[in-house]
DRENGU-776928 format. One line per field, with one value per residue: residue in three letters; residue number from 1; x negated, y, z of N, C-alpha, C in turn. Coordinates in steps of 0.1 Angstrom, whole numbers, m for minus. Layout:
aa	ALA  ...;
i	NUM  ...;
n_X	X  ...;
n_Y	Y  ...;
n_Z	Z  ...;
ca_X	X  ...;
ca_Y	Y  ...;
ca_Z	Z  ...;
c_X	X  ...;
c_Y	Y  ...;
c_Z	Z  ...;
END
This chain:
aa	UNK  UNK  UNK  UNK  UNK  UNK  UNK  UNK  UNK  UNK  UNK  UNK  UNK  UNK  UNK  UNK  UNK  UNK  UNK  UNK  UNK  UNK  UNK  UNK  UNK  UNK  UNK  UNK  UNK  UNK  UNK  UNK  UNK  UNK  UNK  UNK  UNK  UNK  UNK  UNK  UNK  UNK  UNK  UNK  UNK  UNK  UNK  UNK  UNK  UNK  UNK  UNK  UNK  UNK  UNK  UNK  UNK  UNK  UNK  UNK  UNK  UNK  UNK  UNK  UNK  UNK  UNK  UNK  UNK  UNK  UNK  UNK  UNK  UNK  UNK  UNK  UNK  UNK  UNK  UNK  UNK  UNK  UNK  UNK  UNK  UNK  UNK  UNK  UNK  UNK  UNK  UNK  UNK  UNK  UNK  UNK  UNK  UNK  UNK  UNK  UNK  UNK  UNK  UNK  UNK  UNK  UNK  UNK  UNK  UNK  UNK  UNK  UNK  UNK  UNK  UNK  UNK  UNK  UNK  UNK  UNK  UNK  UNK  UNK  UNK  UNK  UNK  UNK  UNK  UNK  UNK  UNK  UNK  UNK  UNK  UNK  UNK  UNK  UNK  UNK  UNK  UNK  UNK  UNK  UNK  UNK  UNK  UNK  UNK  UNK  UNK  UNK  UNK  UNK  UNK  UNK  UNK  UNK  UNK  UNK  UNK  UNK  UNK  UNK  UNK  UNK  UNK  UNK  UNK  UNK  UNK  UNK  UNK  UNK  UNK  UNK  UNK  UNK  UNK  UNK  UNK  UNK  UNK  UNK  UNK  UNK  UNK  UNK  UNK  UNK  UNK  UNK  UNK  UNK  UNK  UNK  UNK  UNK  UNK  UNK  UNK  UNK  UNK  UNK  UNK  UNK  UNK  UNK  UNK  UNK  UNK  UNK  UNK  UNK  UNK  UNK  UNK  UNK  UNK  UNK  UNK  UNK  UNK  UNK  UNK  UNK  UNK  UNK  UNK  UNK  UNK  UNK  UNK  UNK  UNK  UNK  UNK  UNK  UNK  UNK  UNK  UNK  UNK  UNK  UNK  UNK  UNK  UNK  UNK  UNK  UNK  UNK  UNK  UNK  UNK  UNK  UNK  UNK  UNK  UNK  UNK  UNK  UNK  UNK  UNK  UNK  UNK  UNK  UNK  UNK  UNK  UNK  UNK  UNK  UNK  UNK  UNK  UNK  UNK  UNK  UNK  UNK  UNK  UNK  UNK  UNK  UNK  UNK  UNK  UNK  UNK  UNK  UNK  UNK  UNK  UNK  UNK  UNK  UNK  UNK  UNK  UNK  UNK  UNK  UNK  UNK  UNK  UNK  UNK  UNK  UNK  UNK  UNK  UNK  UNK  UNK  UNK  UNK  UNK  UNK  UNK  UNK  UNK  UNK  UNK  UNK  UNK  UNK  UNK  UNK  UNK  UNK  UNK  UNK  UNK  UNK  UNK  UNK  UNK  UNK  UNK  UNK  UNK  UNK  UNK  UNK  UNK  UNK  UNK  UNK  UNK;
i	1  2  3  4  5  6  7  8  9  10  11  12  13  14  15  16  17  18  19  20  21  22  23  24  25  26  27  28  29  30  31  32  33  34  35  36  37  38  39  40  41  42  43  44  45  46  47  48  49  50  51  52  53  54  55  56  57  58  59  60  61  62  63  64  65  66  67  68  69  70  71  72  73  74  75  76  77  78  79  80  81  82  83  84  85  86  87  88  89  90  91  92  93  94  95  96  97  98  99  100  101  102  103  104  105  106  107  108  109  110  111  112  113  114  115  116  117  118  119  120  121  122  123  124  125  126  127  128  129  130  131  132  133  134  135  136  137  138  139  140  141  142  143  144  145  146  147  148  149  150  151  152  153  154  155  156  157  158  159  160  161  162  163  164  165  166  167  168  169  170  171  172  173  174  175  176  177  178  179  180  181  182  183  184  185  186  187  188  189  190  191  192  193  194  195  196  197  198  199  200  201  202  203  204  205  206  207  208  209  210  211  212  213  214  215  216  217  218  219  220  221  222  223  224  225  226  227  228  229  230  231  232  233  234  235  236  237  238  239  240  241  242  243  244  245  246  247  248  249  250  251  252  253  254  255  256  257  258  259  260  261  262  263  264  265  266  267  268  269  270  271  272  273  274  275  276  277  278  279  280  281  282  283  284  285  286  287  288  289  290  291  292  293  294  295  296  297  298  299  300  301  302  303  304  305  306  307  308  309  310  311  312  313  314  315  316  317  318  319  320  321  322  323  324  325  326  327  328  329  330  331  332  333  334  335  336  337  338  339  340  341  342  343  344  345  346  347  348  349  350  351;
n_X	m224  m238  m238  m259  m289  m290  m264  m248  m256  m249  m221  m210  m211  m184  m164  m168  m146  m126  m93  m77  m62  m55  m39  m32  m56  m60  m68  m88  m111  m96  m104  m134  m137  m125  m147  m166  m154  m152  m183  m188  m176  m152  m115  m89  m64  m43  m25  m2  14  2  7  m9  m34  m54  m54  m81  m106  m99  m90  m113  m125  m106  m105  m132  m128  m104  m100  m101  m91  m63  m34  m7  19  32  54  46  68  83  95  95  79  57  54  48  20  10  14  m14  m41  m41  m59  m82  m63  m44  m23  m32  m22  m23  m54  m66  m55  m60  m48  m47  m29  m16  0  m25  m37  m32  m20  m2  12  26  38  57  72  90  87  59  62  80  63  37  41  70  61  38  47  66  43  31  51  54  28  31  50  36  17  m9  m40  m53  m53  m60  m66  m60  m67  m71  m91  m75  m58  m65  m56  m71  m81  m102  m126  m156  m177  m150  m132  m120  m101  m93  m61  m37  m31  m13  m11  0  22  13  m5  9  21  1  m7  17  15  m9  2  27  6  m4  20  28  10  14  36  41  20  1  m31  m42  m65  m76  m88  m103  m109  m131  m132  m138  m162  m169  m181  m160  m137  m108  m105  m91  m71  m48  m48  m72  m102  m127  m154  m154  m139  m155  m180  m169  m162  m188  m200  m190  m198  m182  m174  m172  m139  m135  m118  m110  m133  m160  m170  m159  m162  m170  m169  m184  m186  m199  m184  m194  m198  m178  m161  m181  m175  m146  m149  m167  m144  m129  m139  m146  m151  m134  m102  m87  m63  m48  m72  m83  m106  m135  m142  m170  m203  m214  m224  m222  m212  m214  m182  m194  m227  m220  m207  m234  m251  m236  m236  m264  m274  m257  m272  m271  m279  m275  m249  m221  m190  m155  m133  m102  m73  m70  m56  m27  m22  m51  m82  m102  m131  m144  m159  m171  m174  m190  m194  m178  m166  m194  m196  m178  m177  m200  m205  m227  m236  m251  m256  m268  m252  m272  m279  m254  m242  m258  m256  m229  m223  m239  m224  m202  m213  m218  m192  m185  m199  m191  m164  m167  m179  m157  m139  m151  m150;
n_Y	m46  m33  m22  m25  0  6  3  22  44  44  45  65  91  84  77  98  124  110  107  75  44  19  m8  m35  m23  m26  m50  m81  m81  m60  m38  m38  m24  m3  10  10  28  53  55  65  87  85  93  82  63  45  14  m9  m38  m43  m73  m94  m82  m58  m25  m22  m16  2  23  39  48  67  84  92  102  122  135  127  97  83  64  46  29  6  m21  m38  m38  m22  6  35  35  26  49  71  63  59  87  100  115  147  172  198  218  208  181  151  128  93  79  55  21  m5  m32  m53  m61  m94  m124  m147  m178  m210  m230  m217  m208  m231  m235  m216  m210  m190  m166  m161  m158  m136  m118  m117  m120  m106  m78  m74  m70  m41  m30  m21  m9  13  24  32  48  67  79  67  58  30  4  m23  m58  m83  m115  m152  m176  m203  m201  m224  m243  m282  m294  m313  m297  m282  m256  m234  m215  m187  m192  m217  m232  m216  m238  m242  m254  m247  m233  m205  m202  m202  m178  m156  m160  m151  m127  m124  m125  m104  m80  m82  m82  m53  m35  m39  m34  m9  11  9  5  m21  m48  m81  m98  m127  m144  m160  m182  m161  m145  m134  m109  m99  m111  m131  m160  m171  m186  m213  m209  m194  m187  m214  m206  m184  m200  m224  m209  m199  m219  m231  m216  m214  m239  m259  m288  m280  m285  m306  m308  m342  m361  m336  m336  m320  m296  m257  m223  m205  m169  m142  m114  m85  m88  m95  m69  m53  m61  m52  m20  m19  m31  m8  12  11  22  6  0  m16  m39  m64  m82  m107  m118  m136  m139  m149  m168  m186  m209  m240  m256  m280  m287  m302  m298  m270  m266  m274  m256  m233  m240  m240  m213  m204  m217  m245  m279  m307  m311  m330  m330  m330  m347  m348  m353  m344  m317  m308  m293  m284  m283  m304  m299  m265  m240  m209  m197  m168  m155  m139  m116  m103  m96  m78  m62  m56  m74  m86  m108  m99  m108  m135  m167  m180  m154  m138  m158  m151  m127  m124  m147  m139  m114  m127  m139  m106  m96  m122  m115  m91  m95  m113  m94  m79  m92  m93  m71;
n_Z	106  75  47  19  12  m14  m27  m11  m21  m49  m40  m26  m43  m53  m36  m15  m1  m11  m5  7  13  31  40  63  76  105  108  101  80  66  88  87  62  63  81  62  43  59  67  41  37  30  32  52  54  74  69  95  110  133  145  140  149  167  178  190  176  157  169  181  158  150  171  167  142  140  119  95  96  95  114  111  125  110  88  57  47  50  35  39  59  40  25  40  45  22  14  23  40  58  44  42  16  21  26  11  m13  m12  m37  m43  m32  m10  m8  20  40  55  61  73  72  63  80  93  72  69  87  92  62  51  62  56  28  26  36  20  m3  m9  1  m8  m35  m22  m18  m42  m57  m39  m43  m72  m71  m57  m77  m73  m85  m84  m76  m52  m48  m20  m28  m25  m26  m24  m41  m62  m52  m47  m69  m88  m104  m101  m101  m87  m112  m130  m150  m143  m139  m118  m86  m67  m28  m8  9  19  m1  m26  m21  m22  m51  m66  m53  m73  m96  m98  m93  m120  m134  m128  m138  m162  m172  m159  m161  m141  m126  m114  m96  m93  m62  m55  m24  m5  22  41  69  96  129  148  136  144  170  189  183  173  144  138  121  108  116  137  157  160  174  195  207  209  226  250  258  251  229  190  169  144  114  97  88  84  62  44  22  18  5  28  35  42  59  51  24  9  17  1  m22  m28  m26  m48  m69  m61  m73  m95  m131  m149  m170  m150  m149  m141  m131  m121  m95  m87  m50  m36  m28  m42  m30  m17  17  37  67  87  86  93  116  131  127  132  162  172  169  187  213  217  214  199  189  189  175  181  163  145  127  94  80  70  38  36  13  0  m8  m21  m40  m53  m84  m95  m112  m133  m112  m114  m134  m145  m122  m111  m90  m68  m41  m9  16  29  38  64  77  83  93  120  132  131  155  176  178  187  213  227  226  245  270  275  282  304  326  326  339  363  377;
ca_X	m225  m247  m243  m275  m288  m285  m250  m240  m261  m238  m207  m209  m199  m167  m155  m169  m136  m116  m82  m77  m50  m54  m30  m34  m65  m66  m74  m106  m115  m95  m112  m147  m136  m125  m157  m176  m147  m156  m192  m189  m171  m134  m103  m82  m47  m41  m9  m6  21  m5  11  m24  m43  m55  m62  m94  m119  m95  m90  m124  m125  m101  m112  m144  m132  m90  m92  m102  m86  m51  m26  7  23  46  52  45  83  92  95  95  65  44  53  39  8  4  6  m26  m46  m44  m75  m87  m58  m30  m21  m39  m18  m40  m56  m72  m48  m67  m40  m53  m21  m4  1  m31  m33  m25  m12  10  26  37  49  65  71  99  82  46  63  86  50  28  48  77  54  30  60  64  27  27  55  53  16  34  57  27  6  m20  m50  m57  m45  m71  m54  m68  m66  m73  m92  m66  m50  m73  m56  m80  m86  m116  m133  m165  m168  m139  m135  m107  m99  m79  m49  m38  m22  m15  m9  8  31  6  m14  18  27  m11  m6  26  9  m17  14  33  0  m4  35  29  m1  17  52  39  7  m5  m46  m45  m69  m71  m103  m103  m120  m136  m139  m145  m161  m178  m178  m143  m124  m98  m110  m87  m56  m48  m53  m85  m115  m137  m168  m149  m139  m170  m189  m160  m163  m200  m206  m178  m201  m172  m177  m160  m127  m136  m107  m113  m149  m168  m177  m152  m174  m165  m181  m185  m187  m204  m173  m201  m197  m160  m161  m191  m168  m135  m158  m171  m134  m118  m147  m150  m141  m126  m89  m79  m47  m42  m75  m88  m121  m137  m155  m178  m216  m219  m230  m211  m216  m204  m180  m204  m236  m216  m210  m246  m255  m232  m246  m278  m274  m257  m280  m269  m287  m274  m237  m209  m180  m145  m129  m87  m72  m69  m45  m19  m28  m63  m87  m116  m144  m144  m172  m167  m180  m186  m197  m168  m172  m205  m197  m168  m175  m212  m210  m235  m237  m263  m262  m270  m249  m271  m278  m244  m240  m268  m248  m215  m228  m246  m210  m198  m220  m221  m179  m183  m203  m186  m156  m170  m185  m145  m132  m157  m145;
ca_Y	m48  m25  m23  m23  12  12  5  32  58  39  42  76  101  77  79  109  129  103  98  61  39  2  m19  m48  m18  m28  m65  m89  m75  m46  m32  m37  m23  9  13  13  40  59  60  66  100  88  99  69  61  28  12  m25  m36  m52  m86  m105  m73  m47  m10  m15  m14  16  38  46  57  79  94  100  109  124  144  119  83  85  51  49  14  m6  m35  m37  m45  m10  15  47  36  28  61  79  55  65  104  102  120  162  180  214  221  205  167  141  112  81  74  40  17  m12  m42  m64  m69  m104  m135  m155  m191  m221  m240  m206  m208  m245  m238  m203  m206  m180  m152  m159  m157  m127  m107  m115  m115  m96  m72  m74  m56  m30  m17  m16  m1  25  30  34  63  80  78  60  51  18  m10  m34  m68  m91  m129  m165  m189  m214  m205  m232  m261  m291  m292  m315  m293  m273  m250  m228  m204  m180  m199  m226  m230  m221  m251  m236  m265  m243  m217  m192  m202  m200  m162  m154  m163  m145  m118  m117  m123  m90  m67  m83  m72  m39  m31  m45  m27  6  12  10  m2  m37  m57  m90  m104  m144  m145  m176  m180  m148  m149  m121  m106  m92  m124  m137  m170  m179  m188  m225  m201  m188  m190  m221  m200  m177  m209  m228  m197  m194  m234  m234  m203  m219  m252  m271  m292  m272  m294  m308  m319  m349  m363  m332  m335  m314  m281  m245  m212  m188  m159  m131  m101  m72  m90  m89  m55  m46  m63  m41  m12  m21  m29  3  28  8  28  3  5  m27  m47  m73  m89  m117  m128  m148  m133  m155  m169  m193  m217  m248  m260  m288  m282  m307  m288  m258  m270  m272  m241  m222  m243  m238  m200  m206  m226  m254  m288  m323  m315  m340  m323  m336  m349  m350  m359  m337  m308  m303  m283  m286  m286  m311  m290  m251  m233  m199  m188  m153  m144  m131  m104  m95  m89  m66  m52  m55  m73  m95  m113  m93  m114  m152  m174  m176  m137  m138  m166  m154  m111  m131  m150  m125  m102  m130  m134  m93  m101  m130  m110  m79  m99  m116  m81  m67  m102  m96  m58;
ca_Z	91  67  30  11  9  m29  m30  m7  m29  m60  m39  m18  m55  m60  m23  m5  2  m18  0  4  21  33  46  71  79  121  107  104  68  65  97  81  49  73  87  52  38  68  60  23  31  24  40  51  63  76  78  101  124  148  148  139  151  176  176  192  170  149  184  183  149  150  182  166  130  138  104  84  98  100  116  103  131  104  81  44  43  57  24  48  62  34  19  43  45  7  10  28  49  55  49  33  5  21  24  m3  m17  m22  m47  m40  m19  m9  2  23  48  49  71  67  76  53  87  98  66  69  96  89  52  47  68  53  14  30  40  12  m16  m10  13  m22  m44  m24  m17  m58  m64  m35  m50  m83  m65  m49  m84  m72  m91  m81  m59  m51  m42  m12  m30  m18  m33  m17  m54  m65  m46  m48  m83  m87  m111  m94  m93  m93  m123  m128  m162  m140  m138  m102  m80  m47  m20  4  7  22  m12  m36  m18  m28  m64  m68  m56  m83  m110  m94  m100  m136  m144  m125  m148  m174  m169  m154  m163  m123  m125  m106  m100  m78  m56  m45  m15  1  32  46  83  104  136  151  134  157  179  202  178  163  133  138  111  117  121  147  163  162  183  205  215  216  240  263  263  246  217  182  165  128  109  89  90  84  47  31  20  14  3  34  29  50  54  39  9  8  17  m10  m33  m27  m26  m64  m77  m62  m77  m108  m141  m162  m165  m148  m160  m134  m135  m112  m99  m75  m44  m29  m27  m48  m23  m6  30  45  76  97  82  97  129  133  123  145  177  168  172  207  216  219  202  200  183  185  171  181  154  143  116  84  80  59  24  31  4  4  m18  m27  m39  m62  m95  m93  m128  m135  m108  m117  m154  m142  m116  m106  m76  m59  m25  m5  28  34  49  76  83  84  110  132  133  133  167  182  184  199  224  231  233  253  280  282  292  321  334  334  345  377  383;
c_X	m229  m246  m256  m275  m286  m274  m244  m245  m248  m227  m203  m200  m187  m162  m153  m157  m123  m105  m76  m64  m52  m47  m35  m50  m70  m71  m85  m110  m112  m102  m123  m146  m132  m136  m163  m172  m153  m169  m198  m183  m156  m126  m92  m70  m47  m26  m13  5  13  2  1  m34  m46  m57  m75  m103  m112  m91  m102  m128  m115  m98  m121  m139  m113  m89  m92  m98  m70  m42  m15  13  36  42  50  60  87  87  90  79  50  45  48  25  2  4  m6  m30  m49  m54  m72  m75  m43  m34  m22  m34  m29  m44  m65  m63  m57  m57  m42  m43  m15  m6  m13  m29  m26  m17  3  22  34  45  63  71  79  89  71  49  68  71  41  28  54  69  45  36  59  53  28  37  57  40  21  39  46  19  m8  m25  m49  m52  m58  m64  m64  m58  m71  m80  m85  m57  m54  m67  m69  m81  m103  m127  m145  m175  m159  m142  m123  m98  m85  m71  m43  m27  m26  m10  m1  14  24  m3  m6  18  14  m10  8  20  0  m5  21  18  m4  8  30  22  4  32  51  29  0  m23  m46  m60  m71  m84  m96  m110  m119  m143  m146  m148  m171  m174  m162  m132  m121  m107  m103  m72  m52  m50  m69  m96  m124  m145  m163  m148  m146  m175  m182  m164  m178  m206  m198  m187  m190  m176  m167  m147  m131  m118  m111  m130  m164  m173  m175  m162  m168  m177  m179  m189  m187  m188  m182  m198  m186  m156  m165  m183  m157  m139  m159  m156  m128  m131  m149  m143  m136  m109  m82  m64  m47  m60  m80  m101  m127  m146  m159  m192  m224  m225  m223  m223  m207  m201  m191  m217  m230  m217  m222  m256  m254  m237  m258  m280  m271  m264  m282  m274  m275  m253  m228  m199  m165  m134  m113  m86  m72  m58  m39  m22  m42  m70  m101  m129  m137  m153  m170  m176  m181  m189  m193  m168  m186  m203  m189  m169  m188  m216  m220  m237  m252  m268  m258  m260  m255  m280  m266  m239  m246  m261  m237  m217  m234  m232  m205  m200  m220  m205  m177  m185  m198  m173  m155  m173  m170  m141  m139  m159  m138;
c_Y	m36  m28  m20  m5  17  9  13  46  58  47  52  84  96  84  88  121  123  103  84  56  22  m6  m32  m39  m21  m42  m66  m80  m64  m38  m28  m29  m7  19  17  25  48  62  65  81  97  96  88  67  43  22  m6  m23  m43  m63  m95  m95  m65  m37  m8  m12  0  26  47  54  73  91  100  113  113  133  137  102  85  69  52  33  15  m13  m29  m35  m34  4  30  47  35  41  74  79  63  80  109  110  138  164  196  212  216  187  159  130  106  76  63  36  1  m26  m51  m71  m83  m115  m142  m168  m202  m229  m229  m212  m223  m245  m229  m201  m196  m163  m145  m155  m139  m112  m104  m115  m109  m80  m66  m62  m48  m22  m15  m9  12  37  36  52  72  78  78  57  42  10  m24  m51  m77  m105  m136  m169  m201  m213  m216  m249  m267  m298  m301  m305  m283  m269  m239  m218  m199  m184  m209  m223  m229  m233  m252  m251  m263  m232  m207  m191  m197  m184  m155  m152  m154  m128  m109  m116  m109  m78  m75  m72  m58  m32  m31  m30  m10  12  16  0  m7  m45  m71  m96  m118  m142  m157  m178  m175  m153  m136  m120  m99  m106  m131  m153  m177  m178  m206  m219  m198  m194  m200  m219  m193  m192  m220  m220  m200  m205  m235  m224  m208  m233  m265  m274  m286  m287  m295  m317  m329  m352  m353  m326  m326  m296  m265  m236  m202  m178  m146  m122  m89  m80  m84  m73  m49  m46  m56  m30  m10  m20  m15  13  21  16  22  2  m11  m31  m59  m83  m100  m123  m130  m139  m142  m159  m177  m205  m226  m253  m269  m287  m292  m302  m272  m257  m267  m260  m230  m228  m238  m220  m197  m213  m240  m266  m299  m324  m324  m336  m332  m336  m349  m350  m346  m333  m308  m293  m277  m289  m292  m304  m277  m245  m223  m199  m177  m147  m135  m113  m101  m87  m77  m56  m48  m60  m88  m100  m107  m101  m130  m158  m174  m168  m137  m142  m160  m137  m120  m139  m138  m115  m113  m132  m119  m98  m108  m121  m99  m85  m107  m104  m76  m78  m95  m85  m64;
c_Z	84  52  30  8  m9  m34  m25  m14  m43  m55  m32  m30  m53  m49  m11  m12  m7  m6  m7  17  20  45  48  77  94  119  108  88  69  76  94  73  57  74  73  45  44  64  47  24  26  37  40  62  59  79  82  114  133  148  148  146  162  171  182  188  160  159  179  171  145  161  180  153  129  125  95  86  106  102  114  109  122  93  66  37  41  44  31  55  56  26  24  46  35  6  19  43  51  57  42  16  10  23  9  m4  m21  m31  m52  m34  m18  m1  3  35  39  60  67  73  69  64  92  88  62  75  93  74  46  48  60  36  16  28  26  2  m18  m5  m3  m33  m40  m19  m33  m63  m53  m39  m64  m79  m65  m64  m77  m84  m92  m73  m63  m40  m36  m18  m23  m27  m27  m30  m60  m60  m43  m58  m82  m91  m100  m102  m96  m101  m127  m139  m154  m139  m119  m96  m70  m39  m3  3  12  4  m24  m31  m24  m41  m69  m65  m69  m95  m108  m97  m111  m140  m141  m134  m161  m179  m163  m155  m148  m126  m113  m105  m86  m72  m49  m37  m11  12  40  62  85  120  140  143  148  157  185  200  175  151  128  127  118  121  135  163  166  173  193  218  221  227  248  267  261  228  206  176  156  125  102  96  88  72  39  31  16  11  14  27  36  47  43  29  2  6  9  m21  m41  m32  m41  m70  m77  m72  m94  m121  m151  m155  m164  m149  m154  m132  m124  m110  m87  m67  m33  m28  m39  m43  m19  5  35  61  86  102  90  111  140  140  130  156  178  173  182  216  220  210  208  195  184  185  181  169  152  134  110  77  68  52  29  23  11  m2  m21  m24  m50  m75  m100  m101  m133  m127  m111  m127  m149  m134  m102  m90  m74  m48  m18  9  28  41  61  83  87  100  124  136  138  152  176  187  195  213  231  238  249  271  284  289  299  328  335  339  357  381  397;
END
């Protein structure tokens, strides 16, 4: 994944030798969002207990770059450890508290948290408090908050617009929305600059595959490089906005360097586009090569929404951002890793 070269000319001043700190950073997004810090010239401490995650794709960075990518293994929950998350990374002057935090830890999964729903409110709401008020401690700048569009329920109206009223449908969606209400107060009550990103259906390379959790695109690839047909819930119809990760990441990127003095504010990050999951199906075979699709069908999950597609106005006006990659550029990078994946582990299976 490659930002556009004239976003990183934009976004180099802000973040070259910034000390920054992102939590849930060994994850599917925060990982990406790593990598782009990394080339921008930051200085980044990551805190993540690995519970959804690995360190392998963050070993290597900090093998390459040990002065400038620091890992800090613990929960959001653990006060001690996000305090040392938040006084950064040592360089030239001494050790740099952060002055971006970028929190993108939390349980994801709208079926996790049916199942789990204590744990998943525990992580991403309680977990939520104190990244902001340990950011508060460390005078942080900014806190850039990883949202859902799953705040949206199934709200007929399309398409979504930060105006509605949210009407979460699941306790991973409700812990989300609480989230954005905790950086409103913080903003409100401490003067801490919040602001909150919906994302929609983020999917890229490195998302998990091989969970009952897993992202449909991830899980799509996974089925069709195995020669097994993917699982649709319901009949196929219901549509969403993918949403390339560079986006996501471009997006963060724009909020954290942005100079207005945010105050909780909220705004959609996605394409503007809907796709139906059948139409998706497709799409990812097609890239595996596979023709003639017949999904396996099951019934339709609990706190599933039938339609979501973003209106991303809102971010543009604020905070200048735009979708730079296609749905499917996306698909066809996104595939492609898997495949590279797939093959590297047959070659160690057959050590």
């Amino acid at each position: 994944m490659k930002l556009p070269v004239e976003k990183v000319t934009q976004l180099r001043p802000f973040y070259d030798g910034r000390s920054v700190c992102v939590t849930g950073g060994a994850g599917f997004i925060g990982g990406h969002l790593v990598d782009a810090l990394l080339s921008l010239g930051a200085s980044i401490s990551v805190i993540d207990d690995l519970s959804n995650s690995t360190l392998e794709a963050l070993s290597g960075l900090i093998e390459l770059e040990p002065d400038r990518v620091r890992f800090i293994h613990g929960s959001v929950l653990d006060d001690e450890a996000l305090e040392e998350a938040l006084s950064g990374v040592a360089g030239e002057g001494g050790q740099k508290s952060a002055k971006t935090v970028f929190h993108l830890a939390a349980l994801g999964s709208v079926q996790r948290s049916i199942e789990q729903p204590q744990r998943t409110w525990s992580v991403n709401a309680t977990g939520t408090l104190r990244v902001l008020e340990a950011s508060r401690r460390a005078r942080a700048e900014r806190v850039v908050y990883a949202g859902s569009s799953s705040a949206y329920g199934d709200q007929p109206e399309l398409p979504r617009i930060e105006t509605q009223l949210p009407r979460p449908m699941s306790p991973y969606a409700a812990s989300k929305v609480a989230g954005e209400q905790l950086c409103l107060t913080w903003a409100n009550c401490y003067g801490l600059s919040t602001v909150a990103m919906r994302f929609f259906n983020i999917f890229g390379a490195r998302q998990q595959a091989d969970s009952q959790y897993a992202g449909v695109i991830a899980s799509f690839a996974r089925k069709s490089l195995a020669g097994e047909m993917p699982v649709v819930y319901g009949d196929g119809s219901q549509t969403r906005d993918f949403t390339f990760v560079g986006n996501a990441v471009l997006a963060a990127l724009l909020a954290g360097a942005n100079k207005t003095a945010f105050k909780g504010e909220v705004m959609n990050i996605g394409t503007g586009r809907r796709t139906s999951i059948a139409d998706l199906a497709v799409l990812v075979a097609q890239r595996c090569g596979v023709e003639n699709v017949r999904p396996e069908h099951k019934p339709v999950r609990q706190g599933d929404v039938q339609h979501s597609v973003a209106d991303i106005r809102r971010a543009k006006e604020l905070i200048g951002y735009e979708p730079f990659a296609r749905l499917e550029d996306g698909l066809t990078e996104t595939v492609e890793w898997f495949k590279r994946a797939r093959n590297e582990g047959s070659r160690a299976e057959s050590r």
